[in-house]
Backbone as JSON, one array per atom type, in Angstrom:
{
  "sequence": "XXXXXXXXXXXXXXXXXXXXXXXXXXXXXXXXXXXXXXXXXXXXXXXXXXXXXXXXXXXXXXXXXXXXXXXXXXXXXXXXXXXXXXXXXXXXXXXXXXXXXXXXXXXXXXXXXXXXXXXXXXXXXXXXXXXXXXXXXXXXXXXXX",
  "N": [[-8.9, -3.15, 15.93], [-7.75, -1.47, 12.86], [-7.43, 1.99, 12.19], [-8.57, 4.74, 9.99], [-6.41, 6.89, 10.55], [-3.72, 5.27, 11.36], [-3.49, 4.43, 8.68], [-2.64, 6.59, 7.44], [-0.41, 7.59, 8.97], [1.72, 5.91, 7.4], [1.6, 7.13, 4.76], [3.51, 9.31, 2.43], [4.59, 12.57, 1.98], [2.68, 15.59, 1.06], [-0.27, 16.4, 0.67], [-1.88, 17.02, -2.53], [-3.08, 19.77, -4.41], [-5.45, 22.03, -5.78], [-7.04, 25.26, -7.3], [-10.31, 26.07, -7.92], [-9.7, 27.37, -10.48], [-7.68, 26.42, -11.91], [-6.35, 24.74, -14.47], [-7.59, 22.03, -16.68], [-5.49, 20.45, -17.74], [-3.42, 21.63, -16.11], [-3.45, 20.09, -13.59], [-3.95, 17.47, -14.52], [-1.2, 17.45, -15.05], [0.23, 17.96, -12.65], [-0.7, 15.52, -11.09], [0.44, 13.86, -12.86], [3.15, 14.73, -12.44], [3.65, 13.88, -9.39], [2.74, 10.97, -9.55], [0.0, 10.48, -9.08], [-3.3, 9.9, -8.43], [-5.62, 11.94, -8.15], [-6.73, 15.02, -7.33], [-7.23, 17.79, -4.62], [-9.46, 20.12, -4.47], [-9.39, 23.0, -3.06], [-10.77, 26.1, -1.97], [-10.13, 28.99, -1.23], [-8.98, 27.88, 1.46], [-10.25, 25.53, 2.31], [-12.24, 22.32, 2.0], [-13.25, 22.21, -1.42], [-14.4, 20.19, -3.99], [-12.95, 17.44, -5.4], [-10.77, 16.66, -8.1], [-10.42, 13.36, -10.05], [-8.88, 11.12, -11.87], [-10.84, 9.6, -12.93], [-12.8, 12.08, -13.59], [-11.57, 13.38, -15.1], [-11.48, 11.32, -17.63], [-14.4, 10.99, -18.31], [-15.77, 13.31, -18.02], [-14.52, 15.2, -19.25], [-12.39, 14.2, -21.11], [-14.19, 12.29, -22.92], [-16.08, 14.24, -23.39], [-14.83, 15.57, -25.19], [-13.95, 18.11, -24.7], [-11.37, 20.98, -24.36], [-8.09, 20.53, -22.35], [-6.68, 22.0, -21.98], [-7.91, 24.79, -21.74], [-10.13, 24.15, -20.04], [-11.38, 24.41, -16.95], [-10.84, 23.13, -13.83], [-12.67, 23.83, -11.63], [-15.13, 23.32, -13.47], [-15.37, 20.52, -13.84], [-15.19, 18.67, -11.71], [-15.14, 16.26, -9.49], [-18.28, 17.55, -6.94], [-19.6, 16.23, -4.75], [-18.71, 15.61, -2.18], [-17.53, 12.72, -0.27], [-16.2, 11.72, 2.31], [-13.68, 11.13, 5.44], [-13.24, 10.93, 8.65], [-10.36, 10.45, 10.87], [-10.45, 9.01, 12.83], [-12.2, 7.13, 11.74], [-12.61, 3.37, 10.73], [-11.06, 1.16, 9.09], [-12.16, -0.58, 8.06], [-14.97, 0.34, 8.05], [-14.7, 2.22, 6.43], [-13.61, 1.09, 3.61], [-15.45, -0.23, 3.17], [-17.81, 1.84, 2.6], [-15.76, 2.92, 0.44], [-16.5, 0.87, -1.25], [-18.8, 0.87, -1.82], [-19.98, 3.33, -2.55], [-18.5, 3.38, -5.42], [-15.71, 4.68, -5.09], [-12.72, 5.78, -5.54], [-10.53, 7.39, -3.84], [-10.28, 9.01, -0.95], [-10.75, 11.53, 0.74], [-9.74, 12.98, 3.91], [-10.96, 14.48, 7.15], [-9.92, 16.92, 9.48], [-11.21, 17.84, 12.43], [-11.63, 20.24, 12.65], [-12.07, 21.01, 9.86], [-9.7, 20.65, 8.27], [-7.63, 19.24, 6.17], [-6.02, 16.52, 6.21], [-5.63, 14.34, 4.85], [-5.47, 11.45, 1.61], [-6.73, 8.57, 1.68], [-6.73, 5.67, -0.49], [-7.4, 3.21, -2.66], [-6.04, 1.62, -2.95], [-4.08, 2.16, -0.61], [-5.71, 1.0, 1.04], [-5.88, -1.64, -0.03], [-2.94, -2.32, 0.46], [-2.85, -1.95, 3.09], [-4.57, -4.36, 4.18], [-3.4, -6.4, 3.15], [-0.67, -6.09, 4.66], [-1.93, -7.09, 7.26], [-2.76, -9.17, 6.64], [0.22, -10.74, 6.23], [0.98, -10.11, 8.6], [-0.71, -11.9, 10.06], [-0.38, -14.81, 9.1], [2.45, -14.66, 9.81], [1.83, -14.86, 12.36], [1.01, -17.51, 13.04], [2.79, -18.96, 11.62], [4.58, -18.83, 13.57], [3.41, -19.81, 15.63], [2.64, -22.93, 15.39], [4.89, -23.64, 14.22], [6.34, -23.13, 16.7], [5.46, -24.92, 18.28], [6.1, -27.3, 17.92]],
  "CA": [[-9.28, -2.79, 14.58], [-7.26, -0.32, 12.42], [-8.23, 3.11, 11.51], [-7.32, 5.61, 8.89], [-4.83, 7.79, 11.1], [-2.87, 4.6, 10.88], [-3.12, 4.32, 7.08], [-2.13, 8.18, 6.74], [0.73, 7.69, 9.37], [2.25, 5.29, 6.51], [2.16, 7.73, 3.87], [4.52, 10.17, 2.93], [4.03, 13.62, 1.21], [1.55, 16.38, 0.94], [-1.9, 15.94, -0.18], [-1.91, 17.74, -4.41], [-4.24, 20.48, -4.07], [-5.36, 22.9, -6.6], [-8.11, 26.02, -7.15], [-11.58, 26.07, -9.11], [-9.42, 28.31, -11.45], [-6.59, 25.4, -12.23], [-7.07, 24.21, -15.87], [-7.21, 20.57, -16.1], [-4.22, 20.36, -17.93], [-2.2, 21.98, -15.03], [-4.23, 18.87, -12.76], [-3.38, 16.6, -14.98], [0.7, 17.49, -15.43], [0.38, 17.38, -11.35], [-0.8, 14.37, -10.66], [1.16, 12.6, -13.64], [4.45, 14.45, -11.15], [3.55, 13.28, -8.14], [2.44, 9.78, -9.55], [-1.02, 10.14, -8.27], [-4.71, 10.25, -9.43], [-6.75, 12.99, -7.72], [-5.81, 16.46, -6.71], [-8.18, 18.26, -3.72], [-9.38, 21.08, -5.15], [-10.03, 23.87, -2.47], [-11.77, 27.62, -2.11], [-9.99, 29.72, 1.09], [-8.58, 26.75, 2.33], [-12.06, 24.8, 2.36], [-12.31, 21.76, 0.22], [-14.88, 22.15, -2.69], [-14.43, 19.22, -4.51], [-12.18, 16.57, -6.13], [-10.75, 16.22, -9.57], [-9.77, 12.69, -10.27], [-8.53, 10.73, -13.47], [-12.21, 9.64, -13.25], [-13.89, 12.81, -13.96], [-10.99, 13.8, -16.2], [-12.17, 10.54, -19.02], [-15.45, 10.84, -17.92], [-16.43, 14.41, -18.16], [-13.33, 16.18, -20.46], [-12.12, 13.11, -22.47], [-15.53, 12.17, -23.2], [-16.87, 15.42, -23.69], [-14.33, 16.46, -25.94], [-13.6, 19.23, -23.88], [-9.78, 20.9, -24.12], [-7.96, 20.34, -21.17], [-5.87, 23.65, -21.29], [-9.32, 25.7, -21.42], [-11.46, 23.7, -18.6], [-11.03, 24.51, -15.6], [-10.94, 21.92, -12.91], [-14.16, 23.74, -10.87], [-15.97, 22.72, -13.7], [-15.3, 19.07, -13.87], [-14.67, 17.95, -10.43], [-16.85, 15.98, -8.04], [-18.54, 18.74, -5.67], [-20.72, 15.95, -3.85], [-17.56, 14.77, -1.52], [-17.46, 11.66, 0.46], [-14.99, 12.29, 3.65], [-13.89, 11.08, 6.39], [-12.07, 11.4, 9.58], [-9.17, 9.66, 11.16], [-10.84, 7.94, 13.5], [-12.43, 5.93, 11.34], [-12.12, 2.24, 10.78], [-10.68, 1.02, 8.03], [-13.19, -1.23, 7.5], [-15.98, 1.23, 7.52], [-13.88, 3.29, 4.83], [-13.2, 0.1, 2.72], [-16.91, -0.8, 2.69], [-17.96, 2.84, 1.89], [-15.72, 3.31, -1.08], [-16.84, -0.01, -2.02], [-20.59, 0.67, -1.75], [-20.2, 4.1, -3.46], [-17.46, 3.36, -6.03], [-15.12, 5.65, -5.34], [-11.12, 5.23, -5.11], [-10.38, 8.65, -3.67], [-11.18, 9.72, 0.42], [-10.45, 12.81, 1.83], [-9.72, 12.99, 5.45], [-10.74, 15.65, 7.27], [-9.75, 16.9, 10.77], [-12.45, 18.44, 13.37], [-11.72, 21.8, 12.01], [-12.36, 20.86, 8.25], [-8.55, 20.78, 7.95], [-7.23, 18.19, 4.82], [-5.43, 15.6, 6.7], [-4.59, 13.16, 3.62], [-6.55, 11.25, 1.43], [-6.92, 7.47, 1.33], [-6.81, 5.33, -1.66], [-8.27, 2.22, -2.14], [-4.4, 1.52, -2.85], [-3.83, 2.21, 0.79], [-6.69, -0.15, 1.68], [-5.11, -3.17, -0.38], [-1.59, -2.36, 1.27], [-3.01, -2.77, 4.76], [-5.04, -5.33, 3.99], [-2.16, -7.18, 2.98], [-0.08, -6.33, 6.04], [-2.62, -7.45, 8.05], [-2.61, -10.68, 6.25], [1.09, -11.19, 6.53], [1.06, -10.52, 10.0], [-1.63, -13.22, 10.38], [0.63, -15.91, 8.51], [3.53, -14.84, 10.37], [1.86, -15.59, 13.93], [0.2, -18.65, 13.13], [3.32, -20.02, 11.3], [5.57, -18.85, 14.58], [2.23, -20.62, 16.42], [2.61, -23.68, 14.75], [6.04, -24.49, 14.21], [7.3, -23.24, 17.87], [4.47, -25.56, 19.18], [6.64, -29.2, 17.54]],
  "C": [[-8.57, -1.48, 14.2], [-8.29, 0.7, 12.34], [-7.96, 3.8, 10.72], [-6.91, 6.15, 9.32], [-3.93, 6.47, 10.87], [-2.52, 4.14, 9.63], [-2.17, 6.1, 7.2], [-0.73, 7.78, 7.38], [1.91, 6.99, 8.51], [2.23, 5.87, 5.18], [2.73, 9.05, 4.13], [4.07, 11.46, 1.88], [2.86, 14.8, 1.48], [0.34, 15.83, 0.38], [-1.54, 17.22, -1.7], [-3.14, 18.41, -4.0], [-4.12, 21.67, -5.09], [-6.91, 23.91, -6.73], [-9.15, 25.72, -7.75], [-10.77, 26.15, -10.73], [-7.89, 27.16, -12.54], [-7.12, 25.02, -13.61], [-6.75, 22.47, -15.4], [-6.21, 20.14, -16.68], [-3.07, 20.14, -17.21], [-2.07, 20.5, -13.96], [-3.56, 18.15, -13.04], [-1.53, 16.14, -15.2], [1.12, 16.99, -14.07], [0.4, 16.52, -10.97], [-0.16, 13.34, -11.56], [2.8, 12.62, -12.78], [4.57, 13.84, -10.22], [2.88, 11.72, -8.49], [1.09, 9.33, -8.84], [-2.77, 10.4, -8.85], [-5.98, 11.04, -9.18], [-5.98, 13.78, -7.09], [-7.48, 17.26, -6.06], [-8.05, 19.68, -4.59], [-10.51, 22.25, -3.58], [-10.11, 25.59, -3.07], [-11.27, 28.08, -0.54], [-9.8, 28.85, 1.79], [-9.68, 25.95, 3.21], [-11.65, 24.04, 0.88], [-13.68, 21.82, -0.43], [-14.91, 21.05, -3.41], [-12.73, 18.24, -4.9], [-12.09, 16.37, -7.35], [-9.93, 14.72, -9.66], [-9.57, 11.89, -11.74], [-10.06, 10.42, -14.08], [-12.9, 10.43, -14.41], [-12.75, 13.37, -15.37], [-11.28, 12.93, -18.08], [-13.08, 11.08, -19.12], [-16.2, 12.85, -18.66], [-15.38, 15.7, -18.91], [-13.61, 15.21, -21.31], [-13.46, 13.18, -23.22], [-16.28, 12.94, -23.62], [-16.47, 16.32, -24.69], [-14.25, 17.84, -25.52], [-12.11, 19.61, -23.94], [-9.36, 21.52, -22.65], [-7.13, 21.85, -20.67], [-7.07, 24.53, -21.16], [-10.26, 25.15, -20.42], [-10.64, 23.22, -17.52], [-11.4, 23.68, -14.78], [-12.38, 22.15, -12.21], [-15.22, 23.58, -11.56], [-16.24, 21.25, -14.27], [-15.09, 18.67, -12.85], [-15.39, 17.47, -10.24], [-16.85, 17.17, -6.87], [-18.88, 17.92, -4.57], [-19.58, 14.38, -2.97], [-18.3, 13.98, -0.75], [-16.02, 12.23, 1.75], [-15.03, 11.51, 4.72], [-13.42, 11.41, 7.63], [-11.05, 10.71, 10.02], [-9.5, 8.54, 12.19], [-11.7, 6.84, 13.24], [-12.23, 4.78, 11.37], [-11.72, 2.37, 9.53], [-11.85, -0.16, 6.99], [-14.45, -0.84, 6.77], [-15.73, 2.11, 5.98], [-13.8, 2.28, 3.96], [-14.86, -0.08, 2.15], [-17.74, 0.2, 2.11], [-17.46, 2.76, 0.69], [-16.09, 2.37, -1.98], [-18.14, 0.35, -2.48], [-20.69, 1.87, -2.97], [-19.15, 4.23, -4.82], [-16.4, 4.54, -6.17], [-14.25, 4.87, -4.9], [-9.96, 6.41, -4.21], [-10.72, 9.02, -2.32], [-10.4, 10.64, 0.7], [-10.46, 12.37, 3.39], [-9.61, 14.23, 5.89], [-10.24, 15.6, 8.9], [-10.9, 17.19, 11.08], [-12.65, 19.29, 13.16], [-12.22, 21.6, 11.02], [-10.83, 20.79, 7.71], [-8.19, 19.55, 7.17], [-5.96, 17.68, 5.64], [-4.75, 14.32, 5.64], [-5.76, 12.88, 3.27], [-6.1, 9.59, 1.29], [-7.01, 6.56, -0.29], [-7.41, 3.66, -1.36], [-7.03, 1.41, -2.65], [-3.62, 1.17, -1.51], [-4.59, 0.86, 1.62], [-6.54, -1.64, 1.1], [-3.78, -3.19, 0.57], [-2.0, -2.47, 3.01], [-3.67, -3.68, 4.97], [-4.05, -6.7, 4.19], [-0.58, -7.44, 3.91], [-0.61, -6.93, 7.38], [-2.56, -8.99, 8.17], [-1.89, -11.45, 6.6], [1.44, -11.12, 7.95], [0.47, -11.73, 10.6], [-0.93, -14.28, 10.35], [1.75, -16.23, 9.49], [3.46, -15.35, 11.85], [1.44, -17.04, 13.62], [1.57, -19.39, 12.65], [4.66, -20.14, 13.0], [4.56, -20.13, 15.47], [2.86, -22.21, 16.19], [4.33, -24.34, 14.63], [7.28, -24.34, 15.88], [6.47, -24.55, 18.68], [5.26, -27.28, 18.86], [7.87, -29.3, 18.82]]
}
């Protein structure tokens, strides 16, 4: 059974990380560069929460809030979900399912920001998993005539 160190070892990049003090503007310009939809938002290299496109409809859009004046530490999620690397992938799949989230943090043993999962990541190995399946059963199957 996979785990998420083997999802992370398949992506490439830094984790997007930004302060309380970040407007969500700045958030938002970030994650439209890097092509991605949540930016870790730490305090002293400690994560405090997550801003994702989510909370950006949800609690700006929605609120009519302007994005160059609100600051990311007060729209984020504080009440993280996390996990570690030795997870399964399964367990993590069925979590973000259960609590709807699309977004995991990974932490190390220290508290150190190891990557974050997507539920992006968890279709793409899903789907390697799959095609591996296919590919033994059809080697199965047609070396067996």
């Amino acid at each position: 059974m996979a785990n998420v160190s083997a999802l992370l070892a398949r992506k490439t990049g830094d984790v997007l990380k930004a302060t309380p003090e970040t407007t969500v503007l700045e958030a938002a310009r970030m994650m439209n560069a890097r092509g991605v939809g949540s930016v870790l938002v730490m305090v002293d290299n400690t994560l405090a929460g997550i801003f994702t496109e989510r909370d950006l409809m949800r609690r700006v859009v929605a609120s009519d809030l302007l994005p160059g004046s609100t600051r990311v530490g007060d729209v984020m999620t504080s009440s993280l979900v996390t996990c570690t690397p030795d997870a399964s992938v399964v367990d993590c799949s069925a979590m973000m399912s259960q609590r709807h989230i699309r977004h995991l943090p990974v932490l190390g043993t220290n508290g150190t920001i190891l990557g974050v999962i997507t539920t992006g990541d968890l279709l793409a190995h899903e789907l390697h998993e799959k095609e591996s399946t296919i590919q033994h059963l059809e080697s199965f199957v047609f070396e067996g005539r």
